[in-house]
N, C-alpha and C positions, 0 to 999 in steps of 0.2 A: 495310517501315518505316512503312505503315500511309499511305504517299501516294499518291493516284488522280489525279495531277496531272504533268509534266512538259511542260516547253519546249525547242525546240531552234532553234538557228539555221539560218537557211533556207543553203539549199548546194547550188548547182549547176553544170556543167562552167564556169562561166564564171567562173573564179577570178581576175581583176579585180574581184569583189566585196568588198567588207569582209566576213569574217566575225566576228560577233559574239561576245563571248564571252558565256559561261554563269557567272553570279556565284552566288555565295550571299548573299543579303539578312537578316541578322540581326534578327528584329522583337521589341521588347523591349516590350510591353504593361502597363501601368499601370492597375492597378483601383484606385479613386477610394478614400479615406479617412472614405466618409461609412455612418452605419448602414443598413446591409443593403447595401453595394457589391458583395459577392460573387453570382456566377453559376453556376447548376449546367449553364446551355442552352450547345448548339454555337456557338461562334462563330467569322463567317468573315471574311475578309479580302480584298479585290485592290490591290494597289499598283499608280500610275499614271503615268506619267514621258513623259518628252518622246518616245520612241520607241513607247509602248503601253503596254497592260499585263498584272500576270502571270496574269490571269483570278481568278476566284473560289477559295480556297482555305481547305479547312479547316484550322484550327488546332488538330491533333492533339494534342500531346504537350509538353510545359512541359520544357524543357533543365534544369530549375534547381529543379522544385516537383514533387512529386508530386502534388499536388491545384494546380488552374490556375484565376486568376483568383478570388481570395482578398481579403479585405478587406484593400486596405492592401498589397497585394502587387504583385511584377513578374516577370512572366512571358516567359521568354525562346523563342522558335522560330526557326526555318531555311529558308526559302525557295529554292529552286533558280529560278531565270529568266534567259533572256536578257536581257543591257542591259538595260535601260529607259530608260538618259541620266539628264536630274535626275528626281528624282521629285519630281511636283508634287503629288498628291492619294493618297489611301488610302479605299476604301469597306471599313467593319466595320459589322457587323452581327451579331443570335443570332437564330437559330430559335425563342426561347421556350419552351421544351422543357424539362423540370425544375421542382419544385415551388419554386426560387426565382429566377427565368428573367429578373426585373430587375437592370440592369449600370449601374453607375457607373461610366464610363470616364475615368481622369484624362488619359492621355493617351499616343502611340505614338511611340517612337523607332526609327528604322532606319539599323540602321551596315551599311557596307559598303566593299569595298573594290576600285575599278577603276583599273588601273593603279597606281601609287607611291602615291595620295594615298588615305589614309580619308577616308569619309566619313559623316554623320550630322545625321540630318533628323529634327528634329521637327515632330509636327503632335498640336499643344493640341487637347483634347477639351473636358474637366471638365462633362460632360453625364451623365443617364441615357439609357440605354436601357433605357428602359418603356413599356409602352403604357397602363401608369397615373401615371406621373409625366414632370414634366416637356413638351413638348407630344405625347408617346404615342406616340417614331416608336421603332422598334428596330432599324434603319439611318439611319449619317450617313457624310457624306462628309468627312472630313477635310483640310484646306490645311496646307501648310506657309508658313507665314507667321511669316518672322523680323522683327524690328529691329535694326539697328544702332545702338549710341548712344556719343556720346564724352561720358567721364568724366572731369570735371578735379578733382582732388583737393588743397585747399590743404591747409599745416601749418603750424600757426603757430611766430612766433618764438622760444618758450621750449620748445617740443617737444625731447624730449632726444635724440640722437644714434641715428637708428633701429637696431633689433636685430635678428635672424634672429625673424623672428612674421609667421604667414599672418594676412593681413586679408583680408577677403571683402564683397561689398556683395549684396543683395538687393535689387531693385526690385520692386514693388507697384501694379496697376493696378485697372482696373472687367473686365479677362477674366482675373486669373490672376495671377500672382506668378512671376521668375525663379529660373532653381537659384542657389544662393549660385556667386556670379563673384567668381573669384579677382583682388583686384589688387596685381600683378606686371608685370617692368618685362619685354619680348621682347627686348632687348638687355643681352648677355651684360657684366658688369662695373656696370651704371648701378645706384645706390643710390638710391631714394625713400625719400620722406617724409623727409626731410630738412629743419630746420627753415627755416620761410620759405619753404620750394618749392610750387611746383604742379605734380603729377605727372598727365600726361593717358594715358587705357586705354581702348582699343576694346573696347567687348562685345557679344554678340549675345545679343537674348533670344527669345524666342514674339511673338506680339501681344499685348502685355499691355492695351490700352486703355489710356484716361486714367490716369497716372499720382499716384498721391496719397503714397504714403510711399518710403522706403527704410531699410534697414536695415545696418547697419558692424558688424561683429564684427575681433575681433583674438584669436588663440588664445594659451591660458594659458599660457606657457612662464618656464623658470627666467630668474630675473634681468631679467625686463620691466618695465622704468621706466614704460614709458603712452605716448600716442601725444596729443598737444593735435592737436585736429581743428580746424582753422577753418570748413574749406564744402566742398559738394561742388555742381558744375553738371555737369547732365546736357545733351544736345543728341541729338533725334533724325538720325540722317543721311537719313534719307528726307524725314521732314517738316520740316526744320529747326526742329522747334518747342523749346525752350529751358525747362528746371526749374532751381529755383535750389533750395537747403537749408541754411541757417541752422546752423551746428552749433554753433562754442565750445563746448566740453568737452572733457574727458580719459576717453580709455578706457583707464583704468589700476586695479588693485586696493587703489590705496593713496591716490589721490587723490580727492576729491568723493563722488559715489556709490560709489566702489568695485565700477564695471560695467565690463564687456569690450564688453560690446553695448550698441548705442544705436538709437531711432528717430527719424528726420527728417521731417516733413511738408514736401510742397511748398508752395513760394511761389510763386502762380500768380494774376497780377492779376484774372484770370477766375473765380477761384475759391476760396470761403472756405478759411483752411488751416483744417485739422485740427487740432484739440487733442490734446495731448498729456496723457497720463493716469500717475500712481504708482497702477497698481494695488497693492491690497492684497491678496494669496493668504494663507490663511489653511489649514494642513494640521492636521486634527484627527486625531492618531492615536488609537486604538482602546484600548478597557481590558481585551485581553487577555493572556494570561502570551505575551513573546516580542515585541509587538507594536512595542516600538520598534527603531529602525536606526542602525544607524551608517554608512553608507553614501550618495554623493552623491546628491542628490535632485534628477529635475529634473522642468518644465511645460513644456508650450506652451498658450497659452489661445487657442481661435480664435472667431468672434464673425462677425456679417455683414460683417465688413468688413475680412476675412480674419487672420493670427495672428500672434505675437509671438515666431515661432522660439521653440527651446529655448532656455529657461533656468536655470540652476543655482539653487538656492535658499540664497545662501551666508549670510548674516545677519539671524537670526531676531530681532523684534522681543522677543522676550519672554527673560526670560532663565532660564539655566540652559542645559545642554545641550539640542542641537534633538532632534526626533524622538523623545520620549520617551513612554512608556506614559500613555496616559490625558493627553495635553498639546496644545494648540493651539499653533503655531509662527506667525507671520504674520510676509510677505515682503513687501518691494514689488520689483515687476514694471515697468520706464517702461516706455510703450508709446503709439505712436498711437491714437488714440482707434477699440477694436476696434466701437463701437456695441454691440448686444444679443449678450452673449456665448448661444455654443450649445456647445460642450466645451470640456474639458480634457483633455491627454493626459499623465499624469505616472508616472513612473517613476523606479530609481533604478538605479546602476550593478554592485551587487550587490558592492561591497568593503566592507569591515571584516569582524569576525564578526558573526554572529547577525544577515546581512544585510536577510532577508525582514524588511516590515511589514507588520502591521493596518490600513488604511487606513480612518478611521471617511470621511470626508465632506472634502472641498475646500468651502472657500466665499473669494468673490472680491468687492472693491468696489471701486469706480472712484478712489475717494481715501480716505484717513484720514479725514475729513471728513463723508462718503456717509453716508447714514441708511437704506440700502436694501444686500443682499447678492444675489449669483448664488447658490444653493447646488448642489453636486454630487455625490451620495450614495455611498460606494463601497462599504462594508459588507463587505470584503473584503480577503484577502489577498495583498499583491506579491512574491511567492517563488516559486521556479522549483520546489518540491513540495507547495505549498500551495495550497489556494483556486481563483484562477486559474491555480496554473502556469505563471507569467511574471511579468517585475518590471517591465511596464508596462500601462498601463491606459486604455482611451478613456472618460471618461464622461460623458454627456450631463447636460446641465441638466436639473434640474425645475423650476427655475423663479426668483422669486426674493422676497425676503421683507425686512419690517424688521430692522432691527439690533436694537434693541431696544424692548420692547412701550410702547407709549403709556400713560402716569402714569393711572391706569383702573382702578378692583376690578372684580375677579372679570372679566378681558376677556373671556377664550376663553366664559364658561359662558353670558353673557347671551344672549337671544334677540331680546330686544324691541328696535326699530330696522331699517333697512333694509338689504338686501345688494342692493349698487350692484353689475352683473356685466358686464363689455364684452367680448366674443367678437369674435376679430379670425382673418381666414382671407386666403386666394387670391380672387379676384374669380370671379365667376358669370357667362359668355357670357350667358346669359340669367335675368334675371329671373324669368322666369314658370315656371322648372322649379326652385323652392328646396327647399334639402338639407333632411328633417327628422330633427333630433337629439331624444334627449332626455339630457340632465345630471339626476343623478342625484348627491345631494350628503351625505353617510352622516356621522354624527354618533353623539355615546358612547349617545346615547338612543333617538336613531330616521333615517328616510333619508326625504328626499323627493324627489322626482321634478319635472323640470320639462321638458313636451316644448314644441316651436318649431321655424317653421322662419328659414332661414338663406335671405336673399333676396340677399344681400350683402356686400362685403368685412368689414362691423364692424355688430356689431349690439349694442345694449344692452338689459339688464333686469331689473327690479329684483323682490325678494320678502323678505319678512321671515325666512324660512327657521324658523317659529317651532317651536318643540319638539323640533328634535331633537339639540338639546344644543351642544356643542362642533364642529363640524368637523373629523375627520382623515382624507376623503379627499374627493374631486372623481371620477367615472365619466362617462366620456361612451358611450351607445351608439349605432347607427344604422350607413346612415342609414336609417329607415323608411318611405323611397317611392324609386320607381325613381327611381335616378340616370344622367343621360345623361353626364357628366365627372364625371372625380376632383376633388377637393377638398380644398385642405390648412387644417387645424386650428393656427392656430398659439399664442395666447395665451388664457389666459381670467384677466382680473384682476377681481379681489374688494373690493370696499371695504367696510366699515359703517360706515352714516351716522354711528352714535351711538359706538360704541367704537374709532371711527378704525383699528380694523385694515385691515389693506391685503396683500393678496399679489396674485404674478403666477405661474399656473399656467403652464410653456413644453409643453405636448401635443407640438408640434411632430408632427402623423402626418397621414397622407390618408387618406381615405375612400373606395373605389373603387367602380365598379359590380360589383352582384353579389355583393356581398362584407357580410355583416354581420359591424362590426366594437363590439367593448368595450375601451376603454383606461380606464385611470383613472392619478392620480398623488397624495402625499399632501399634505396639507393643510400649509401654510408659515406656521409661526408663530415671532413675534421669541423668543428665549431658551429653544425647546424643539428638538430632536434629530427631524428627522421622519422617519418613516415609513420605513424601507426599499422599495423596490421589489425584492418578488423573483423569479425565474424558479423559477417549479414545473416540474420532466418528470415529467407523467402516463404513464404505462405502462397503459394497457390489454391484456387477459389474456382471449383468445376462448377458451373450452374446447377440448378436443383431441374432441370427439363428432362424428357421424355429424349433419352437415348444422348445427353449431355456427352455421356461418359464414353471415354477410348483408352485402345493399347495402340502403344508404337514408341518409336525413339524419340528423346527431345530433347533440348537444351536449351539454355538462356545465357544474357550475356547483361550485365548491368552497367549504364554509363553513365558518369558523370562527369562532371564539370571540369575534373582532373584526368582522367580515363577512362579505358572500362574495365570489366572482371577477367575480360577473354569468353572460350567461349565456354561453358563449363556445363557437360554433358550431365542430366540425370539418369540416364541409363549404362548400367555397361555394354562390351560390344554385343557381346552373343543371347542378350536378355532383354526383352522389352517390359517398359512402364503402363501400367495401367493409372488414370484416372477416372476413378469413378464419381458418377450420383451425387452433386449435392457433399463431397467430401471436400477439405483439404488437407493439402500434402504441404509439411515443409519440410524443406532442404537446408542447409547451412554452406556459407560459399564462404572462403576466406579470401580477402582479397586487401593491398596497399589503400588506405582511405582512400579514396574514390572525392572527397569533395561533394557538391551537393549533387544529390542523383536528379537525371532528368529524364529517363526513357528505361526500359528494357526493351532486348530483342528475344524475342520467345521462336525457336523453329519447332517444328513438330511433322512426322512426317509417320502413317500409319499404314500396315501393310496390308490389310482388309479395307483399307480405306475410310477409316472410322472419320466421321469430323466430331470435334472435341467443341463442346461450347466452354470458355474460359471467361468467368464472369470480374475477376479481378485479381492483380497480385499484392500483395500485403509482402513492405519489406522492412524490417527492425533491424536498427543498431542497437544492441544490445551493450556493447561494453566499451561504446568511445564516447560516442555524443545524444543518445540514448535517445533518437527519434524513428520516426514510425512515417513508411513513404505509400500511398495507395495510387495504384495503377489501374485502373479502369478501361476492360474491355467490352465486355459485355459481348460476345459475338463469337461467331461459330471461327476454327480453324481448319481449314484442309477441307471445308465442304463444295462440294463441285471442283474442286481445283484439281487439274493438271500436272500441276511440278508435284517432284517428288518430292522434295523438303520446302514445305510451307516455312515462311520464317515473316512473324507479325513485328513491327515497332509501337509498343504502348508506352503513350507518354506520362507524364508524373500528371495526375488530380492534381493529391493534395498530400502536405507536410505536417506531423503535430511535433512536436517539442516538449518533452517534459526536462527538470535540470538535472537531474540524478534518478536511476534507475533503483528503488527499493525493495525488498522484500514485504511480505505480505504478512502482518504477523499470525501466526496459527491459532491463536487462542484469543479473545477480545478480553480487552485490560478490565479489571474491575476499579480500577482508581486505588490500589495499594503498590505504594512504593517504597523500598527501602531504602535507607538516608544514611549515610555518611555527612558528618561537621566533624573538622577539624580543627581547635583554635587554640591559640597559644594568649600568651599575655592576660589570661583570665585573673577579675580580684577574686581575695579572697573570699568572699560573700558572693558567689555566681549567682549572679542574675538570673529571674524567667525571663527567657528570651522564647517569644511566640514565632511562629513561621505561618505566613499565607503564600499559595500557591494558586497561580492564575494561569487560566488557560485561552483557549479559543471562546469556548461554549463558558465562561464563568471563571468562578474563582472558589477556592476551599474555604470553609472556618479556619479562624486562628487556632492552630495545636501548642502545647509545648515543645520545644526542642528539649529531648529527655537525654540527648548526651553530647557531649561539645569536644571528646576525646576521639572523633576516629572509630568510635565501635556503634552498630548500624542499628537504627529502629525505625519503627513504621510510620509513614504518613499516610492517611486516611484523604483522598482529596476526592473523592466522587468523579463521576462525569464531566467533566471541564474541557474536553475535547486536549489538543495538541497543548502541552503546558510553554507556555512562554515565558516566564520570570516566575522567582522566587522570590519574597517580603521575607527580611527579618524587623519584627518588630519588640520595641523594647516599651511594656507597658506601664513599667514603675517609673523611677526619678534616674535624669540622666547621671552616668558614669562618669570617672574623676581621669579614663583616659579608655581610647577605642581596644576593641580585640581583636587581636590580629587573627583572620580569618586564612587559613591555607588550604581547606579541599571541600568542596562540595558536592556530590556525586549523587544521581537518583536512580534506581534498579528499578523495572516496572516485574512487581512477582510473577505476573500473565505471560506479558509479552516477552517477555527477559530485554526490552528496549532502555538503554541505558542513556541517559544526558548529563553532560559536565558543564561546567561553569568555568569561567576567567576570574583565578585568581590573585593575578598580578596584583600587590599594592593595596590589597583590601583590607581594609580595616569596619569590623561591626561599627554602627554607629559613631563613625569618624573618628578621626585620631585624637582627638579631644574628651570623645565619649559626650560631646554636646544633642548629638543627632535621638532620633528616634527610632526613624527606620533605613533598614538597607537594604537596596534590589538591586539583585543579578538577574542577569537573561539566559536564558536557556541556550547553550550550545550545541547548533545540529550540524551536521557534515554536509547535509542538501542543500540550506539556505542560510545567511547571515543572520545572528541575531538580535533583537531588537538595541535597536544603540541609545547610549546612556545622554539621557538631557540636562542641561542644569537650566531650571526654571527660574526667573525672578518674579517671586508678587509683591504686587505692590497695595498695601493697603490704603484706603483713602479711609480716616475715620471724619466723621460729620462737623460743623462747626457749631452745633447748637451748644447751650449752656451746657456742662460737664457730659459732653461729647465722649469725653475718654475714660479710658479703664484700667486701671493695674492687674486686670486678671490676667491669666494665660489664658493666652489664643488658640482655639488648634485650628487646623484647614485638611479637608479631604479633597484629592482633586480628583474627577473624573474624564474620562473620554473613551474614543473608541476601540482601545486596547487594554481597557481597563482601571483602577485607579491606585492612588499612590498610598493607602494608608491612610492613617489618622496622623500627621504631622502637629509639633509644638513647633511655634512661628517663632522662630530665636528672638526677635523683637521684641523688648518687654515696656517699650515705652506707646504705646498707642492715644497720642496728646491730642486732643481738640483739634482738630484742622491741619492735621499732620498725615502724611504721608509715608510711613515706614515698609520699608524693602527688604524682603527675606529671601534667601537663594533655597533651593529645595531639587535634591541630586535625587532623577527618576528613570526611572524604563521609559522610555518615550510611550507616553498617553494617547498618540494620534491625537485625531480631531479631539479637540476639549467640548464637554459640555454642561459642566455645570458644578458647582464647587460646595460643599458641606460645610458650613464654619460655623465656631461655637466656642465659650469662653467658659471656666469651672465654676464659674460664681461664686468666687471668693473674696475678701479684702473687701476696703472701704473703697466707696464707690468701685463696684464691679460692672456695675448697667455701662451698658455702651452704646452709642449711635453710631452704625456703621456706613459709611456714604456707597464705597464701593470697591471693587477689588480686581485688581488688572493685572494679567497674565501672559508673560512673552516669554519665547527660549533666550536664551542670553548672545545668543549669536542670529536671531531674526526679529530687529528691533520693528519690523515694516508686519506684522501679523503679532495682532496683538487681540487678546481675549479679555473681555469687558463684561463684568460681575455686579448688575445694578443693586443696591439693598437700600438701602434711604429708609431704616426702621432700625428699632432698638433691639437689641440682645439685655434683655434687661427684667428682672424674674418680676419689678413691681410697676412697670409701666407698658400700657397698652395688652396686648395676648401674654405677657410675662413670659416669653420665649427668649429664654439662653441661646440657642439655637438655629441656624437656619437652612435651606439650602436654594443657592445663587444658580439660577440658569440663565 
């Protein structure tokens, strides 16, 4: 079971001993939520309790994860050990081992169970373990250190009659934040929250430190009036120390704010309260085909001074529907004042159709009010087969910018005047060993360079920055002298003395020893769209020859049309790269869009002298514009050569282009899919209404639609490759008025690939209830879907003697996208040498080729002589489709053929 580890209790003839038992300790491990939390190194464990402990143990194998210790993740193990008694401490630690071997560890729970009682000990981390961040250690010892606190809960006197609704409260300190605490009454029958009452709850949390907010939520349940909050007092029971909270308000959906959740700042004589802020969230979706949602949307914003739990984004300031194509939605958010926001975490719950969005950018201000924004760039999509592959999303600040540009010609273009620039970081042990950077500030005309070193926490300095145009991007590289400590980069803000622009770059990154590093982020300007950042994987491609393969230092530098990467080392300083044999290696470079790439510069410089044959580089945009750039060298580097650092320029081959970057789905569809119809306006007498589903590769048999309420059953459609539209067809006698149709929605049970439809305005079988059949198109977030035609035919009946027919008509239409159904031609007069016109609402058909027609053979004279039948969209009178027949539909003359079909 891959464990080099066991305990047993000690046992010998003198059985007046207690023997111990042998427990299982359940260790549930918590990898921290911050960028780069995940660890690829061993990590070990001992747990340490009032009788010993259970020595050093590796933690093999995640009960719960196939990959362990993930961003954001909790990872469960199993422990076998004697007793311990309480357990008081836990040492973890990793080996470092792994090319991403630093751990953000949020924190470790151990359940277990001795005798009748479980039990479960937390011990708070919310540290790294790095030996570049943080104070460098990669073992800690962990306490379990609870609090106790009583919570008195007033309700004021108008509060209405409490209902079945879980309230939960959060507390907030300077080490940490509690799990949402349920408050609920431990005795069986007792009602709280009760108007007038004060309900008091014991809770235990971690050590949170100084305590400065809390947080009240009440979950959304049918029929909830709102809860009038009067106060909440907290009382440590250890330290007796006393929190008051100010609340008056209602968390109700129908009163005041119309919020479920609220935050409190402490009232603490020692201590300024906190302000309270209406953030403004601001979601810019995207102007691509698919990009908007209908689905719940929610955030959590978190900042130095920890977050605002999830929140629903229920009422958009702006109007019209939220969430649409090409639209800004802006929310307010209350919130204790979070200080310098650092992410967003937002997502959405993946119901309605056409769930997945286009995420252009979040942008956030502190009030209505504010003249400054957080901005957060996402450039991506939130769909579980699109983009990311999941419908939620972390993302980091870049930084943050005015709202709108200062009353100023031509702001961005001028040069002349000063850039005021403040670099603010981590403090320096020492003085006398300062970091040297150089910023490196790239503009539509030219780049200049400015090095310095960094002696201390904030440093300013000023330069004209002249000639090189506009700014749209900031590059920091270094550092370029030994560095004896990391070092974090946090802020660079920009002023111009003369055109009052003003941004704040947030870097937020460290600089370690050993390690040359290049960041950059884009330029933040009021009333322009900035910059993407995006992730390139380079793919480097060593030839498959005889001695191909080398060790030595290298890097690359990628340029395009807009700039380039800088120069961005694959090795660090004290470590050399190998490429071997016939392998390739990728890398991931982040870098300001770049524009269309045209060259890399590869240097490579090897200390035995290896030459390296490099057959090609392979570079993918994976999460902007979703193309694929091949570089072709074919040819040796550094062989016979002289200089010590070879450096090649390979230019661009070639470019492919796909529109959206998908997932693969894991399992192949067997053609079962589960169906949602939702309609209203149904007669009494419900109709069979049939459904055909057409694809790429075909189309389905007509099934019953077996429920028209909203509750989900199967369609059977076979092989049909990518489904395109959906037939409702109606095979009895038309209806006395349409049904209003409101959701359509298809589950693939295989793939779990889900497709929505546009429901806007639809009515089954027209508002009338004249029609026979209705097609929707398939809604996909890659491509546009098939768009709706209104067809006119034209019949031509013949002019021989009793030419005409009182039968019903019907017409199937065909083409290269498939066909329209068995349509009833509303025209019931089909007269000798008469030409009648019927309109017929479809999936566009592509190219037409050939038409079905056929009359029920009923009524006196039903035989018909059909001339011909002609076919245009309504809006391309100049392309017209021409249906010859010059023969009878007619059961007693000539083949006695009702039926025909026109190509």
């Amino acid at each position: 079971d891959g464990k080099a580890f066991e305990s047993c209790a000690n046992c010998n003839n003198n059985f007046n001993l207690f023997l111990l038992l042998v427990l299982v300790y359940e260790v549930h491990v918590y990898t921290g939520a911050k960028l780069g939390a995940e660890t690829d190194s061993n990590v070990y464990i001992n747990l340490i309790g009032t009788r010993g402990d259970a020595g050093k143990r590796k933690l093999h194998r995640s009960r719960n994860n196939n990959v362990k210790f993930q961003h954001g993740q909790m990872d469960i193990f199993c422990i076998k050990a004697v007793s311990l008694g309480d357990l008081e401490k836990v040492l973890i630690s990793h080996d470092g081992a792994g090319p991403g071997n630093g751990w953000f560890l949020d924190k470790i729970v151990i359940k277990y169970k001795e005798g009748k009682e479980a039990q479960e000990v937390v011990f708070p981390c919310n540290r790294w373990l790095d030996e570049y961040q943080d104070d460098g250690k990669t073992e800690r010892e962990l306490t379990a250190n609870t609090q106790q606190w009583r919570v008195q809960v007033k309700t004021d006197e108008d509060s209405p009659e409490p209902q079945v609704c879980t309230r939960t409260l959060v507390i907030y300190g300077s080490k940490g934040k509690s799990d949402e605490l349920l408050l609920s009454s431990q005795t069986p029958g007792y009602v709280c929250f009760l108007p007038r009452a004060t309900d008091e709850f014991i809770v235990e949390t971690g050590d949170l430190g100084n305590v400065y907010k809390i947080r009240v939520r009440c979950d959304d349940v049918p029929g909830f009036e709102g809860w009038h909050l009067k106060s909440f007092h907290l009382e440590d029971l250890r330290t007796k120390q006393e929190l008051n909270f100010d609340c008056k308000c209602w968390l109700s959906l129908k009163r005041e704010d119309k919020e479920l959740v609220k935050e409190f700042p402490a009232v603490n004589g020692d201590q300024k309260t906190l302000p309270v802020y209406k953030y403004v969230v601001s979601v810019h979706t995207g102007d691509h085909w698919g990009a908007e949602t209908f689905a719940n949307v929610y955030i959590t914003l978190y900042g130095k001074r920890g977050d605002t739990g999830v929140r629903q984004l229920h009422t958009s300031l702006a109007k019209g529907r939220k969430f649409q194509r090409n639209k800004v939605d802006s929310f307010l958010v209350e919130a204790v004042s979070l200080s310098h926001l650092q992410k967003v975490v937002i997502g959405h719950d993946g119901e309605g159709y056409g769930a997945g969005m286009y995420l252009k950018m979040v942008t956030v201000k502190e009030s209505q009010d504010s003249d400054k924004e957080w901005v957060f760039p996402c450039w991506n999509w939130l769909d579980t087969h699109l983009g990311l592959c999941d419908t939620v999303c972390e993302i980091v600040t870049v930084g943050r910018r005015l709202i709108s540009s200062p009353k100023l010609p031509e702001i961005n273009l001028k040069s002349s005047g000063l850039w005021v620039m403040d670099i603010t970081g981590s403090d320096l042990c020492n003085e006398e060993d300062p970091i040297c950077l150089s910023f490196i500030f790239c503009g539509n005309l030219s780049c200049k360079k400015l090095s310095f070193q960094v002696t201390g926490k904030a440093i300013q300095i000023k330069d004209e920055l002249a000639d090189i145009g506009s700014i749209h991007k900031v590059q920091v590289t270094g550092p370029h002298s030994e560095l004896k400590q990391p070092w974090h980069l946090d802020l660079l803000h920009m002023k111009h003395t003369s055109t009052k622009e003003d941004m704040y770059l947030a870097f937020d990154c460290w600089f370690n020893p050993n390690e040359d590093k290049c960041v950059e982020l884009p330029a933040l300007y009021a009333d322009q769209e900035p910059l993407p950042v995006v992730e390139y994987a380079v793919h480097l491609h060593t030839g498959d020859l005889k001695k191909a393969d080398a060790t030595g230092e290298a890097y690359l530098c990628i340029q395009g049309e807009k700039s380039d990467s800088g120069k961005q080392w694959l090795n660090s300083r004290n470590s050399l790269i190998t490429f071997a044999r016939g392998q390739v290696d990728v890398f991931k470079i982040k870098a300001v869009y770049l524009g269309k790439l045209n060259q890399v510069l590869v240097g490579f410089k090897s200390l035995k002298k290896d030459a390296w044959f490099l057959e090609k580089i392979v570079i993918k945009e994976v999460l902007y514009s979703f193309s694929e750039h091949v570089f072709v060298h074919n040819d040796w580097i550094n062989k016979c050569s002289k200089k010590d650092f070879v450096e090649v320029a390979i230019p661009l081959k070639e470019t492919s282009m796909t529109s959206v970057l998908t997932k693969d789905f894991d399992t192949k569809s067997r053609g079962r899919w589960q169906t949602w119809v939702h309609c209203t306006q149904l007669p009494e007498d419900i109709p069979d209404v049939q459904v055909v589903v057409f694809g790429m590769k075909g189309k389905s048999f007509a099934q019953k639609v077996q429920n028209l309420n909203d509750n989900p059953f199967l369609l059977t459609v076979g092989d049909i490759g990518d489904i395109t539209k959906v037939s409702f067809v109606l095979p009895g006698p038309c209806l006395g008025r349409g049904i209003k149709l409101h959701k359509l929605r298809l589950k693939d049970l295989d793939t779990k690939q889900e497709l929505g439809f546009h429901m806007e305005a639809q009515c089954l079988f027209g508002e009338d209830g004249s029609q026979t059949v209705t097609e929707l198109a398939a809604v996909r977030p890659d491509k546009p879907p098939l768009r709706g035609v209104l067809y006119l035919i034209s019949v031509h009946t013949g002019t021989l003697p009793s030419s005409g027919t009182d039968a019903e008509v019907f017409i199937t239409v065909f083409g290269e996208q498939g066909d329209s159904c068995k349509r009833r031609l509303r025209h019931s007069n089909f007269e000798r040498g008469q030409v009648c016109i019927s309109e017929m609402r479809a999936v566009d058909l592509g190219q037409l080729s050939k038409v079905h027609v056929e009359h029920h053979n009923m009524g006196y004279g039903a035989g018909w002589y059909l001339d011909q039948i002609v076919i245009h969209e309504s809006d391309k009178t100049e392309v017209q489709y021409v249906f010859l027949c010059q023969q009878w539909l007619d059961s007693g003359v000539g083949d006695a053929k009702t039926e025909r079909t026109l190509k």
